[in-house]
matplotlib code that plots the C-alpha trace (Angstrom):
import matplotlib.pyplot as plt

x = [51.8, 50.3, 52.7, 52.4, 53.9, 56.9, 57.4, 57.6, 59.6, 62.6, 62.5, 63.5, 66.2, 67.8, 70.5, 72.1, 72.5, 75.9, 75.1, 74.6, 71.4, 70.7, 69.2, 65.6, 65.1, 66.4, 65.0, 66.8, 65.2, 66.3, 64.6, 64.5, 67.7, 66.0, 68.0, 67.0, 69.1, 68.9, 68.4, 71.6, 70.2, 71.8, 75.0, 75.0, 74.7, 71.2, 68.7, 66.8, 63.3, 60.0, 59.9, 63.4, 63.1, 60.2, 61.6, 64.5, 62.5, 60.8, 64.2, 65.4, 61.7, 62.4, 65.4, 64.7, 62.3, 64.6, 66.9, 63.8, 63.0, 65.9, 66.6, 63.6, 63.4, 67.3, 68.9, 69.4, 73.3, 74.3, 75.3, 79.0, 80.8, 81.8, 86.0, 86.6, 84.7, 85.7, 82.4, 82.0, 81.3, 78.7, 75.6, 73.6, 70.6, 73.0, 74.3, 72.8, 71.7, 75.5, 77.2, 75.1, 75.5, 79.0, 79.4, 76.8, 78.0, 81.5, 79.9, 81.3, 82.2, 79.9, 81.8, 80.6, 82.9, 83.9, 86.0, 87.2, 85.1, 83.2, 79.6, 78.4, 77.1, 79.5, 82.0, 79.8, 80.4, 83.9, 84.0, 82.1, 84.1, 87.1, 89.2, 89.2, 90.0, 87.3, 88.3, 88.5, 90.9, 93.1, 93.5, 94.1, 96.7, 98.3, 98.5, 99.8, 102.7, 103.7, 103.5, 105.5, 108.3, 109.3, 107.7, 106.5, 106.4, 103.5, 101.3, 98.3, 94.7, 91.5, 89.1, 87.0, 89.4, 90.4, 94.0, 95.5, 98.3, 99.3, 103.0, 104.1, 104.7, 108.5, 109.3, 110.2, 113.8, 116.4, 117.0, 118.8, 117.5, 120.2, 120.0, 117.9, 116.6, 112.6, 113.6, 113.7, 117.1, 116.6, 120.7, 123.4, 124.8, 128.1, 126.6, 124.5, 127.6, 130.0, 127.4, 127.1, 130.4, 130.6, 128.3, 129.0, 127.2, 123.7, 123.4, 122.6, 121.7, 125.0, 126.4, 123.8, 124.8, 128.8, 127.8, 126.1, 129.3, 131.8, 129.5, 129.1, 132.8, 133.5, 131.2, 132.9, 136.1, 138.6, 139.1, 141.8, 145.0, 145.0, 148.9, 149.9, 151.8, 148.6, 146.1, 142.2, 139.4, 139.2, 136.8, 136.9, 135.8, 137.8, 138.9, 136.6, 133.9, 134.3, 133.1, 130.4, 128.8, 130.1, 128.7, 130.6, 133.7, 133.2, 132.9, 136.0, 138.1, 136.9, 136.5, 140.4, 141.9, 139.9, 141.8, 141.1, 142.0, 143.0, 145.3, 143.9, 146.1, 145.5, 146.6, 148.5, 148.4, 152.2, 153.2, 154.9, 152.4, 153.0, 150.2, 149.7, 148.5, 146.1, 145.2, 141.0, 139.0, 136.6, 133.2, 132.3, 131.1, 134.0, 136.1, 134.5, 134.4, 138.0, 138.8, 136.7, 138.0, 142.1, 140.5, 139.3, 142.1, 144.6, 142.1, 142.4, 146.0, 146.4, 146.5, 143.4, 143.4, 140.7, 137.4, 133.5, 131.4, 132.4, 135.9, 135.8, 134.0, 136.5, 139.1, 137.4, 136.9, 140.6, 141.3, 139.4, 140.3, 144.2, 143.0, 141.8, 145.4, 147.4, 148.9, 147.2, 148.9, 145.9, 147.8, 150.6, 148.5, 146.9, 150.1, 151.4, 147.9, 148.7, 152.3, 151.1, 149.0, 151.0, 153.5, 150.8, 149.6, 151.4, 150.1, 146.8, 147.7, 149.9, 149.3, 149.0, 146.5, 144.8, 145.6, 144.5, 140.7, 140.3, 141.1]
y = [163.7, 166.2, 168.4, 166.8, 163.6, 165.6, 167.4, 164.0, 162.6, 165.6, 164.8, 161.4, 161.9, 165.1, 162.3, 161.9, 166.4, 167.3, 171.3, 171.9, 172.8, 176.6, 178.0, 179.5, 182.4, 180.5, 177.6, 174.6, 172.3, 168.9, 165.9, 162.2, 160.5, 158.3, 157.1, 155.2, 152.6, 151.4, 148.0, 145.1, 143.8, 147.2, 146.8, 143.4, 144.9, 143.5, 146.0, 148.4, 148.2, 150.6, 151.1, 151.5, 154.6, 155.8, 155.6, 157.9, 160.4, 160.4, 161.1, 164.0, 165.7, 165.7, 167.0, 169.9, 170.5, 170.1, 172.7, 175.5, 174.9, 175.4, 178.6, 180.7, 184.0, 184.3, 185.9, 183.1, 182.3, 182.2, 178.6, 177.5, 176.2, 172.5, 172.3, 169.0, 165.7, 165.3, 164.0, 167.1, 168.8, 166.1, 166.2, 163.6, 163.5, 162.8, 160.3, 156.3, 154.0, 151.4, 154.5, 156.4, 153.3, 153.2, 156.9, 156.3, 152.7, 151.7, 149.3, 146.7, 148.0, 147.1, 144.5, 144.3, 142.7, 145.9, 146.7, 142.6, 141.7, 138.6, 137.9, 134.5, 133.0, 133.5, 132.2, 129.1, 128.4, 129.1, 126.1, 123.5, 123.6, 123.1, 126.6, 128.1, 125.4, 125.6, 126.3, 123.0, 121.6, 125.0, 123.8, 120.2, 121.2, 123.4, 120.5, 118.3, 120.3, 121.1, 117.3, 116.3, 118.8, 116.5, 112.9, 112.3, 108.5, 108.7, 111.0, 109.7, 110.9, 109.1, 108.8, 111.5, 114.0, 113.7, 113.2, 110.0, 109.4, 113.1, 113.0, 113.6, 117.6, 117.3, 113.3, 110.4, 109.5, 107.9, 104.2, 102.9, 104.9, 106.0, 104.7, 107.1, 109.2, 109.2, 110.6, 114.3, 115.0, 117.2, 118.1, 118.5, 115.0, 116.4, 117.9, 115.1, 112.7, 114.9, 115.3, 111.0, 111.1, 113.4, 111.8, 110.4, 108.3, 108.5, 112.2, 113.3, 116.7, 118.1, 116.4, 118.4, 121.6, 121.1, 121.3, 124.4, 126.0, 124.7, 126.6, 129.8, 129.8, 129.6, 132.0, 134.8, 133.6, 135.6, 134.6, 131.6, 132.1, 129.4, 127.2, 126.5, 123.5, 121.7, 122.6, 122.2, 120.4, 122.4, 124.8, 126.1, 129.6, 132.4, 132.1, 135.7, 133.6, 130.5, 132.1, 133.3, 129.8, 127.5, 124.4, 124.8, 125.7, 122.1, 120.2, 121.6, 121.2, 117.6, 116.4, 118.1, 115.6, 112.5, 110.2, 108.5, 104.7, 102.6, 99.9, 96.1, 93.5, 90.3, 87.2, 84.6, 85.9, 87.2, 83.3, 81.8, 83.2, 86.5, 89.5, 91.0, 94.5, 95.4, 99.2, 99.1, 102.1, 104.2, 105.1, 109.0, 108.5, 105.9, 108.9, 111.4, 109.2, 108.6, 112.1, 113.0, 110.4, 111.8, 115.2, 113.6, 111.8, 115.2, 117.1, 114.9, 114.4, 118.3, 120.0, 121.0, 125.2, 125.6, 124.3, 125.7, 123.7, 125.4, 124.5, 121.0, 122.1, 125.6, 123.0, 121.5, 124.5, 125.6, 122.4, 122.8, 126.1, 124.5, 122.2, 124.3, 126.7, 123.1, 123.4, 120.5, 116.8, 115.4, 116.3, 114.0, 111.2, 111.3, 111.7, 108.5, 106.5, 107.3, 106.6, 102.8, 102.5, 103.4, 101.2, 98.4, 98.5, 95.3, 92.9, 94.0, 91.5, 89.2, 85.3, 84.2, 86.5, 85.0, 81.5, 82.7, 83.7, 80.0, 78.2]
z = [125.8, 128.5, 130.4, 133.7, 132.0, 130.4, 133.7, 135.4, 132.7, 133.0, 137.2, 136.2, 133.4, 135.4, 136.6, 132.8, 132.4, 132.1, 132.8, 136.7, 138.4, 138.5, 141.7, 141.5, 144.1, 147.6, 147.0, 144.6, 142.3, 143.4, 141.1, 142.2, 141.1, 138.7, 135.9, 132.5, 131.6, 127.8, 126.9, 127.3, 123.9, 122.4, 123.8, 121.7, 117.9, 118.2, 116.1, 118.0, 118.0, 117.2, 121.3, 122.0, 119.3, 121.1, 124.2, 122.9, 121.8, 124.8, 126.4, 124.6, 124.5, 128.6, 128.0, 126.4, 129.0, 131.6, 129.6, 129.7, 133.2, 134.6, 132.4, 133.3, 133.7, 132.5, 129.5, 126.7, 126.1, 122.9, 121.5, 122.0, 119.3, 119.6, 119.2, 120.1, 120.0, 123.8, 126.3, 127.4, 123.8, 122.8, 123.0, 124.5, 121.7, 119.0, 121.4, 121.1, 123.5, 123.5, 124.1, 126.6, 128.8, 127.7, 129.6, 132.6, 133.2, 132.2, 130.4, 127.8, 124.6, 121.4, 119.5, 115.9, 112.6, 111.7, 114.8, 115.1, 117.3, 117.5, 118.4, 120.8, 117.7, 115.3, 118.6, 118.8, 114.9, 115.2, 118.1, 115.9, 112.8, 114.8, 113.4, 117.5, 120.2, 122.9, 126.4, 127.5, 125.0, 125.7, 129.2, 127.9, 125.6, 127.9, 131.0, 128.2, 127.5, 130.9, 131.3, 128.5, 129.8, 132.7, 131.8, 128.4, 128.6, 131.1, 129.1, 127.5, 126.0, 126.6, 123.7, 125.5, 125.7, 128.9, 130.1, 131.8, 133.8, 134.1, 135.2, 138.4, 139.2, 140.4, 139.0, 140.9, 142.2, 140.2, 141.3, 143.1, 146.0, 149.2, 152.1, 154.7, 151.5, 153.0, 156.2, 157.1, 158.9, 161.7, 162.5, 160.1, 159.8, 161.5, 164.2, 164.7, 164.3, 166.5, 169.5, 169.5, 169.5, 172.6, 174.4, 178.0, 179.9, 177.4, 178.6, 175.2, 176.4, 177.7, 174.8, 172.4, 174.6, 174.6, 171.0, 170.8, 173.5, 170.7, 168.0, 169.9, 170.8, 167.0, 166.0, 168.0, 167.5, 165.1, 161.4, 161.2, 159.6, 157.2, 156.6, 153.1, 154.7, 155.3, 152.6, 153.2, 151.4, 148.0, 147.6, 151.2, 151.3, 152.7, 156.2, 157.1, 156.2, 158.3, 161.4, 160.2, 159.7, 162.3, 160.8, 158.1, 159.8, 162.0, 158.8, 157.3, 160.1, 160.2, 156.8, 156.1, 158.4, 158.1, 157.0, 153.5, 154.5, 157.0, 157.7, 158.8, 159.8, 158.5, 161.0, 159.5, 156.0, 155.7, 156.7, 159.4, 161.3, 160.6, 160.1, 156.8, 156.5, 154.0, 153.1, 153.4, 151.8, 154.5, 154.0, 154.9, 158.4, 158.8, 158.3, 159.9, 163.3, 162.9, 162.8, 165.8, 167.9, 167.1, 167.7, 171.3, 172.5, 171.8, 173.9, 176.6, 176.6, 177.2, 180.8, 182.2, 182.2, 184.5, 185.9, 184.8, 182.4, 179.4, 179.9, 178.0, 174.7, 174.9, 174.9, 171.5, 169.9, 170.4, 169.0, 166.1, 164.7, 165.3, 162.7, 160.5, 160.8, 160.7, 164.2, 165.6, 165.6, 164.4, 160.8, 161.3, 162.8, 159.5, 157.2, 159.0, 158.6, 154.5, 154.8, 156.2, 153.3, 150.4, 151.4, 152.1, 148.7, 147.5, 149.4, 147.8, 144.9, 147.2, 146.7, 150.7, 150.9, 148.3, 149.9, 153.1, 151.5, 150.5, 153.6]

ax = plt.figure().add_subplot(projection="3d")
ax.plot(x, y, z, "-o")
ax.set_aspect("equal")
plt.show()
């Protein structure tokens, strides 16, 4: 090869020189930033050919070139001793092709049966004798037993592979379903009870705003002092914490004294004309109302301490944090409704009543 070639060669293979450039006089010696790049195929463990070798001879000839260029007219150094095996210590002729690309590139690592690795063929035979699960039948075996965690019954394979009837991601309902159970609730249901219940004249929005006075009022309020005289629905928090969540504080103070029956009269049924009174289970809302309207009518019964138009729901809220401390009447309304149906309880099983329901 003539020198012209060689000198053209070094300009090109200056990029891959670990030593720096030394400066000539003023001027530097700046090659093109022309790098070789070895062939994928090595990477691969595939054998290197005739011209690959020749190519890498060609390399390190232009190398040593580039090594006696750039020490002209200088004192030769005397050869370091390699130490370590570190990059910096090895030189890049003893260097091959995979690992040259390895230092330039970042790229993959040569994989060969000595260091566990596995090539695409011997991957390929793995897949057709059935010994490694292809991709597709990971992911199918992987949806089947997220499937069969939360409906196995529906689960079912196709003669293809593929999957059928795949579950359902969070399961259906339990049957029977409750009443309202597809609708999105946008109030609490006590809230949404109490402010029908406040209502006046279809103005639903000072109704929804006495609401939100009665809520505010609570929320600033200080803690109530609960009475062991008239205890609470269990599990009630801690009175410090009632304030902080005024929903919750409405819905003790109203669930506590709603009353758990009631007590219907029936005409005729006691004989000689005479009423009969029969103690009649409520439903939750039938209590709740029941409890609101007592909490109503002792509002109204009370003395008006002022005029504004927070005065009536200040008047609630005062009412309601009574409740809660069991020094509002509302307590013995409800102890009496009780009384009236324990003692009604045996004309549950009584015979004119029984008559009665057959004439």
């Amino acid at each position: 090869m003539s020198p012209r070639t060689r000198l053209l060669g070094a300009c090109r293979a200056l990029a891959v020189c670990t030593r720096p450039v030394a400066q000539h006089g003023r001027e530097s010696f700046r090659p093109a930033t022309s790098v070789f790049r070895s062939f994928s195929t090595d990477a691969n463990g595939h054998p290197t050919t005739s011209r690959d070798a020749a190519r890498n001879e060609n390399i390190s000839s232009t190398l040593k070139v580039n090594a006696s260029a750039t020490n002209f007219g200088k004192q030769p150094t005397p050869p370091t001793p390699q130490t370590s095996q570190g990059p910096d210590n090895l030189h890049i002729d003893t260097l091959s092709d995979a690992a040259l690309e390895q230092i330039l590139y970042g790229g993959r690592p040569t994989t060969s049966e000595t260091e566990g690795g596995l090539t695409a063929a011997q991957e390929e035979a793995l897949y057709r004798e059935g010994t490694i699960p292809t991709p597709a039948e990971a992911e199918a075996e992987a949806l089947i037993a997220r499937s069969q965690a939360s409906e196995p019954a529906q689960l079912s394979i196709g003669q293809g592979g593929d999957i059928q009837n795949p579950g359902h991601k969070f399961g259906l309902p339990r049957k029977p379903y409750p009443e309202g159970f597809n609708l999105k609730q946008r109030y609490h249901p006590v809230l949404e009870q109490l402010t029908r219940l406040l209502m006046r004249d279809g103005k639903l929005s000072v109704a929804q705003r006495n609401v939100a006075t009665v809520m505010n009022f609570l929320r600033t309020a200080p803690a109530p002092i609960y009475s062991p005289k008239f205890p609470l629905l269990p599990g009630t928090p801690p009175a410090s914490h009632l304030p902080l969540n005024p929903v919750l504080y409405i819905t003790i103070a109203i669930d506590s004294v709603a009353p758990l029956l009631k007590v219907r009269n029936i005409a005729g049924a006691g004989g000689g004309g005479r009423a009969l009174e029969l103690p009649v289970p409520l439903a939750v809302r039938q209590r709740r109302r029941m409890a609101v309207k007592w909490i109503l009518d002792v509002i109204e019964k009370k003395p008006s301490k002022g005029s504004g138009k927070n005065q009536f729901p200040h008047r609630i809220a005062e009412e309601i944090i009574a409740v809660v401390e069991g020094r509002s009447s509302v307590w013995e309304k409800r102890k009496q409704v009780h009384k009236l149906g324990t003692a009604a309880r045996a004309n549950v099983s009584s015979k004119k009543l029984k008559v009665k329901k057959k004439m």
